[in-house]
N, CA, C and O of each residue as an XYZ file, in Angstrom:
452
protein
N      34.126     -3.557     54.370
C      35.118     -2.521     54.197
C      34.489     -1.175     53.825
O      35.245     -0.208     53.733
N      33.260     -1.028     53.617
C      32.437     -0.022     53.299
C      32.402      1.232     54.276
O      32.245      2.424     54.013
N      32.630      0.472     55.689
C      32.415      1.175     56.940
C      34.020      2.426     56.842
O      34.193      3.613     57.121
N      34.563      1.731     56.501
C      36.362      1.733     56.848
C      36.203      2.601     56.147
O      36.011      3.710     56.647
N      36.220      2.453     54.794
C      36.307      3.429     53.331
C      35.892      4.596     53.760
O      36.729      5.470     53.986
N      34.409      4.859     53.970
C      33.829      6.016     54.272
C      34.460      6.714     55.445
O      34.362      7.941     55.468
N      34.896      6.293     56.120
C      35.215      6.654     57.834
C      36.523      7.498     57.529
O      36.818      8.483     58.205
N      37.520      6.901     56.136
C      38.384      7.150     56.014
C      38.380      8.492     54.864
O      39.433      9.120     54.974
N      37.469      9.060     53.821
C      37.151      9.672     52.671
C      37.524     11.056     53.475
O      36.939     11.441     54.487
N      38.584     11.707     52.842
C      39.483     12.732     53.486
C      38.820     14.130     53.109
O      38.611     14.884     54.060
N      38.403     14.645     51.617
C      37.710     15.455     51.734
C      36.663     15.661     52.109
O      35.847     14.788     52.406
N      36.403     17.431     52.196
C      35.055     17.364     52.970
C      34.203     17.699     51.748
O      34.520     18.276     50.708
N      32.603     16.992     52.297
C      31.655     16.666     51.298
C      30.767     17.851     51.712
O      30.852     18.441     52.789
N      29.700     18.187     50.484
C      28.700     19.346     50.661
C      27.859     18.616     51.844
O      27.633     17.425     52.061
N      27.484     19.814     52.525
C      26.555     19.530     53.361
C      25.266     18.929     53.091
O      24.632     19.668     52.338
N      24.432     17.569     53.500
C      23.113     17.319     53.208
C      22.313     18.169     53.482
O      22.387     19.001     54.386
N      21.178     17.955     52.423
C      19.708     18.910     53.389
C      18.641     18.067     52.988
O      18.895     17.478     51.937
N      17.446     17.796     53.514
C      16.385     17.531     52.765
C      16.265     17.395     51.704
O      16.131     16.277     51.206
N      16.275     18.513     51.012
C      15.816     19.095     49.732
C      17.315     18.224     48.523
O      17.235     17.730     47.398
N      18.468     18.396     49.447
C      19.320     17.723     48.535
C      20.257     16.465     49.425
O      21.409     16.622     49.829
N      19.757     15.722     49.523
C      20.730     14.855     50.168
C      21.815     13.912     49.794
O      21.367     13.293     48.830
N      22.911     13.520     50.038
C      24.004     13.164     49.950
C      23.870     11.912     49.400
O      23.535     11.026     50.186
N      24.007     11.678     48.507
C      24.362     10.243     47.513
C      25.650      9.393     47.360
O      26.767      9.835     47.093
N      25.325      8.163     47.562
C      26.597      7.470     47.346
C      26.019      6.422     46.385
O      25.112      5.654     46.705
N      26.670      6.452     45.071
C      26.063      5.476     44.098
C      27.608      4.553     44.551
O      28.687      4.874     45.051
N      27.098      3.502     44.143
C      28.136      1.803     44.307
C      27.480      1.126     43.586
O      26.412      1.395     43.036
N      28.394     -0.243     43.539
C      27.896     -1.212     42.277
C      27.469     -2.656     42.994
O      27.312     -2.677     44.215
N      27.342     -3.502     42.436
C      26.793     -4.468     43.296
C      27.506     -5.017     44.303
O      27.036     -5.414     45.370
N      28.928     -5.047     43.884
C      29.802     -5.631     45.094
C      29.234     -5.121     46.355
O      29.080     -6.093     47.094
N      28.858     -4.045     46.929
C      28.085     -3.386     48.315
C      26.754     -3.447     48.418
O      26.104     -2.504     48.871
N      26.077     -4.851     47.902
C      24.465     -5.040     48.027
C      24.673     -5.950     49.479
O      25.485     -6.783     49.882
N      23.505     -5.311     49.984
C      23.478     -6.226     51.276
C      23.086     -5.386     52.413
O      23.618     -4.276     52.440
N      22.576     -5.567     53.000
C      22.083     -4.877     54.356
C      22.915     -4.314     55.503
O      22.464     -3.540     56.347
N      24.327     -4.826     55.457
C      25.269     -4.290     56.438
C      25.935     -2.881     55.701
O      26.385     -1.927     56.336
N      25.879     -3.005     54.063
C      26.484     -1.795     53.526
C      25.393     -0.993     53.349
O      25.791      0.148     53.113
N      24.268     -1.057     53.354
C      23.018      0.150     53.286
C      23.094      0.517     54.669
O      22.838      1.721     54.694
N      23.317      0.097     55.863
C      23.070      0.355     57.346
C      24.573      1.565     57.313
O      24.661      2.749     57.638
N      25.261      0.891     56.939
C      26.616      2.036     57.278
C      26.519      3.205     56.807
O      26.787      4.220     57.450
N      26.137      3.180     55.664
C      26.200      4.444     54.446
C      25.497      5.153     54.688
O      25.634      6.374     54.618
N      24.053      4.215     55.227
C      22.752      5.288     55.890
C      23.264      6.168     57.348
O      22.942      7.339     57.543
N      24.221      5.253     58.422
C      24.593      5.446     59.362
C      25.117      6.936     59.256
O      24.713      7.727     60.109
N      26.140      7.458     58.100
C      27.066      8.187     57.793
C      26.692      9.424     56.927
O      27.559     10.111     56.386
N      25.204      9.704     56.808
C      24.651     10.307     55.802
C      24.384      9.949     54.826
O      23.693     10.849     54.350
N      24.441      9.401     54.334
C      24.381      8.888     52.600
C      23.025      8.474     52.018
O      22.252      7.941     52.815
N      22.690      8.605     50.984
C      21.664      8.221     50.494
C      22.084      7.166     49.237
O      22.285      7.392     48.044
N      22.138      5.618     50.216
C      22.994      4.831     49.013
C      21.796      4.626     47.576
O      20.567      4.662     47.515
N      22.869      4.409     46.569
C      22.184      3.837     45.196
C      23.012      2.772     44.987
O      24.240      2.847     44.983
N      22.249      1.598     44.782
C      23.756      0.175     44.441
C      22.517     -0.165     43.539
O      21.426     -0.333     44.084
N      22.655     -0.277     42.120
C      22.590     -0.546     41.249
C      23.180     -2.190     41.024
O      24.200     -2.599     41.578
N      22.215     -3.129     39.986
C      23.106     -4.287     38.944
C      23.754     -3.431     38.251
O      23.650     -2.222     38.045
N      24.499     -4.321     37.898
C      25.304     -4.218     36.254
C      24.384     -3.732     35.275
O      24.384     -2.580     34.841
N      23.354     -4.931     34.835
C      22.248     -4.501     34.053
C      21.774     -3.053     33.943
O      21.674     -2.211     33.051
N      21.425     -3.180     35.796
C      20.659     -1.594     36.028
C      21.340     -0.421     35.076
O      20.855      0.237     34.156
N      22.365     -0.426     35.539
C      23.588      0.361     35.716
C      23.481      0.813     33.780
O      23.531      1.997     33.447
N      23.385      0.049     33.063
C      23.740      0.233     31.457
C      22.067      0.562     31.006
O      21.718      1.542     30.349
N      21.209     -0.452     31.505
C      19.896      0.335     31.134
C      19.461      2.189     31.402
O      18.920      3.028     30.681
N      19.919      2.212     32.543
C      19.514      3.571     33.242
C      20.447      5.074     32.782
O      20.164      6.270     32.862
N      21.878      4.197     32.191
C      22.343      5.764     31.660
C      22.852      5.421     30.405
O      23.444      4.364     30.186
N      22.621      6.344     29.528
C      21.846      6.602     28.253
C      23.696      6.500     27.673
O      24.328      5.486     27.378
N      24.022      7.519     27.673
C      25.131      8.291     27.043
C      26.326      8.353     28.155
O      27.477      8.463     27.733
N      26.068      8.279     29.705
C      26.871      8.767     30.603
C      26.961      7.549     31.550
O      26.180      7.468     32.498
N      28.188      6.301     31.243
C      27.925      5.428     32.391
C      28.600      5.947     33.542
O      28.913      7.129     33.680
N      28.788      5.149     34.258
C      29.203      5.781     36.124
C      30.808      5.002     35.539
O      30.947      4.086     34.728
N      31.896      5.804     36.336
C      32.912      5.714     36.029
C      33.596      4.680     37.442
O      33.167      4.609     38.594
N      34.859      3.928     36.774
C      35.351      3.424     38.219
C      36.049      4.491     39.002
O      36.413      5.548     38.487
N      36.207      4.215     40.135
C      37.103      4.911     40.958
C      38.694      4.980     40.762
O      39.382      3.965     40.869
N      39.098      5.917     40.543
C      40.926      6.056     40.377
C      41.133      4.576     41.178
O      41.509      3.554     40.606
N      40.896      4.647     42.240
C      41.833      3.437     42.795
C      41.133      2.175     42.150
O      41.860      1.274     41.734
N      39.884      2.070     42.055
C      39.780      0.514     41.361
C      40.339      0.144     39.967
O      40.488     -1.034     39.643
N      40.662      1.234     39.107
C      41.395      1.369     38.108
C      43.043      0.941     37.911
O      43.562      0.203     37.074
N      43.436      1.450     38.650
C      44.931      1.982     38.935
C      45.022      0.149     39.746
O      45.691     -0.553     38.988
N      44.686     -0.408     40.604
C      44.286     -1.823     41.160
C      44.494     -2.816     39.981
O      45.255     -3.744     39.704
N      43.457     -2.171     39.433
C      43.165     -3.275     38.157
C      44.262     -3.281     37.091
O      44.749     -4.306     36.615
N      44.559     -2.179     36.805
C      45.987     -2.644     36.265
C      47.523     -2.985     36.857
O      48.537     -3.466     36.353
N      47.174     -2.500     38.151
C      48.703     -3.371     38.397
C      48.499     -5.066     38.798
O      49.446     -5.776     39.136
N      47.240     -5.494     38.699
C      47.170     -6.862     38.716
C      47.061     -7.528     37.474
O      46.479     -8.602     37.325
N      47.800     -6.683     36.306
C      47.721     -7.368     35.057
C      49.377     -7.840     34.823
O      49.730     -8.634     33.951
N      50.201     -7.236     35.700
C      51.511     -7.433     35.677
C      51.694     -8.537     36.987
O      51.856     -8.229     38.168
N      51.615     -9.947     36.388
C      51.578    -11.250     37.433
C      52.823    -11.307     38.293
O      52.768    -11.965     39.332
N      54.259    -10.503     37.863
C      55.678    -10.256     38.832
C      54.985     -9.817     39.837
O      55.119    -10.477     40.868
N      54.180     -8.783     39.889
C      54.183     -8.055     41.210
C      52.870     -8.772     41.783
O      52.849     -8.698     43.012
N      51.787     -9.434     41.250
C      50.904    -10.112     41.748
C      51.063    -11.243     42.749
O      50.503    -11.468     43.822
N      52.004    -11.886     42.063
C      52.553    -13.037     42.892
C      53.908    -12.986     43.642
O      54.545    -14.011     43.398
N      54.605    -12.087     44.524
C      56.209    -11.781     44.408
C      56.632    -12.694     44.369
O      56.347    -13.571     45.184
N      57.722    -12.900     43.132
C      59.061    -13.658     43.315
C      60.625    -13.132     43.280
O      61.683    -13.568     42.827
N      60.252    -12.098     43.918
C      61.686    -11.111     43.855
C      62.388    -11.416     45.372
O      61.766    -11.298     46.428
N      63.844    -11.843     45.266
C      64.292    -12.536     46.756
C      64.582    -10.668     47.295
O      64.139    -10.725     48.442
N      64.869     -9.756     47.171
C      64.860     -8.212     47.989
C      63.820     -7.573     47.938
O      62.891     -7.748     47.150
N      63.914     -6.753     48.813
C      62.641     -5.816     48.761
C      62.834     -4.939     48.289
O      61.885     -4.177     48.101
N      64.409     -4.495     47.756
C      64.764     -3.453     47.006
C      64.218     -3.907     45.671
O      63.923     -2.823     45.169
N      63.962     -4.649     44.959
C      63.561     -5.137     43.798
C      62.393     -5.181     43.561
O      62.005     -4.864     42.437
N      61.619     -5.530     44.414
C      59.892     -5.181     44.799
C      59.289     -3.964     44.570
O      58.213     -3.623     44.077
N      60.379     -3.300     45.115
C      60.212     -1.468     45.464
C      60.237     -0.999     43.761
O      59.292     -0.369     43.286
N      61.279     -1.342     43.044
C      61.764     -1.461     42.049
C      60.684     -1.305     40.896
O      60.333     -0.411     40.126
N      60.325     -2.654     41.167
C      59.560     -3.215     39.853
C      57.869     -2.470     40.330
O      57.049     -2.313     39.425
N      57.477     -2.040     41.877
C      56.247     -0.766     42.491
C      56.437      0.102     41.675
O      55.431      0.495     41.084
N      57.539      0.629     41.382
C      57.984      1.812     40.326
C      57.826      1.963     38.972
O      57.189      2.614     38.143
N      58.894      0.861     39.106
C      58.860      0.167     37.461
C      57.020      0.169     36.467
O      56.615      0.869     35.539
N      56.652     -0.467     36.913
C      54.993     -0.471     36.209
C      53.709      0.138     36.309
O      52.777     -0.084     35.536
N      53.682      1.097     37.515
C      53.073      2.638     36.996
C      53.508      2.986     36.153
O      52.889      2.849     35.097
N      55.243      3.839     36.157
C      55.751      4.760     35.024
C      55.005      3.791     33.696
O      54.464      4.467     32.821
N      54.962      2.175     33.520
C      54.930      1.616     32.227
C      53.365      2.039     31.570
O      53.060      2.548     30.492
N      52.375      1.489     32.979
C      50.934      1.956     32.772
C      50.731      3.062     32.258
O      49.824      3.065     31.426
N      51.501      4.505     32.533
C      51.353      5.218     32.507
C      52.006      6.051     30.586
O      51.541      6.996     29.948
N      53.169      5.136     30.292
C      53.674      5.007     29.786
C      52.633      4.535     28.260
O      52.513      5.116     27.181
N      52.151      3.536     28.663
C      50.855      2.993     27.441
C      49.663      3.723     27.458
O      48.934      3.693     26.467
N      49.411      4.274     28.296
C      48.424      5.449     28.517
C      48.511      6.398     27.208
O      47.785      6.379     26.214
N      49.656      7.263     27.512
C      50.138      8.325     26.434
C      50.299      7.993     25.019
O      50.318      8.808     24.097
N      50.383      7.063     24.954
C      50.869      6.284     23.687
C      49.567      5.970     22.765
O      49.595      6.154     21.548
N      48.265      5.412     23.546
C      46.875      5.691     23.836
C      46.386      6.634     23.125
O      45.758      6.535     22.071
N      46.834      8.059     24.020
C      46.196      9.327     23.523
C      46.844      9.810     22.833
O      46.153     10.355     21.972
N      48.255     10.011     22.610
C      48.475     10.928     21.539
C      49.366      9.969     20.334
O      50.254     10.402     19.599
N      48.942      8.837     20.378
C      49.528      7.703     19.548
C      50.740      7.664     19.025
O      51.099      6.685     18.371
């Protein structure tokens, strides 16, 4: 899906040069020779790091997830919408709604307590 992702990344990126070329850091899930071939294919100068790597190598500043692997990860903490058992799709739609605003909702609550 590496191929897809990139093919699909809507803004436009600084131009490579030599001197500075285009980086795509990833985590281990994209180790493997078909995701270094694409990334290389597409410009990129991949970095896929372990886990390990990843906590040894930055000090003070780890690498952050992506909005969407985030935003993913918590709506698969709410098992209604993980597994549907809602007989409409108006209710589906519903409860799609329903638990952002909530995520979002414990968020604030979070920061300004």
């Amino acid at each position: 899906m590496l191929a897809a992702t990139l093919d699909g990344v809507v803004s436009a990126r600084p131009g490579a040069t030599c001197r500075a070329p285009q980086h795509l850091c990833a985590d281990a899930g994209y180790k493997g020779s078909s995701a270094q071939k694409a990334a290389e294919a597409r410009g990129y100068r991949p970095q896929i790091k372990q886990r390990r790597e990843e906590v040894e190598l930055t000090t003070g500043n780890r690498a952050r997830r992506w909005v969407v692997e985030r935003a993913r990860s918590r709506l698969n903490r709410f098992r209604k919408l993980l597994v549907s058992f809602e007989k409409t799709e108006d209710a589906y739609v519903a409860l799609l709604t329903l638990v952002p605003a909530m995520i979002c909702w414990h968020q604030t609550i979070a920061i300004y307590g």
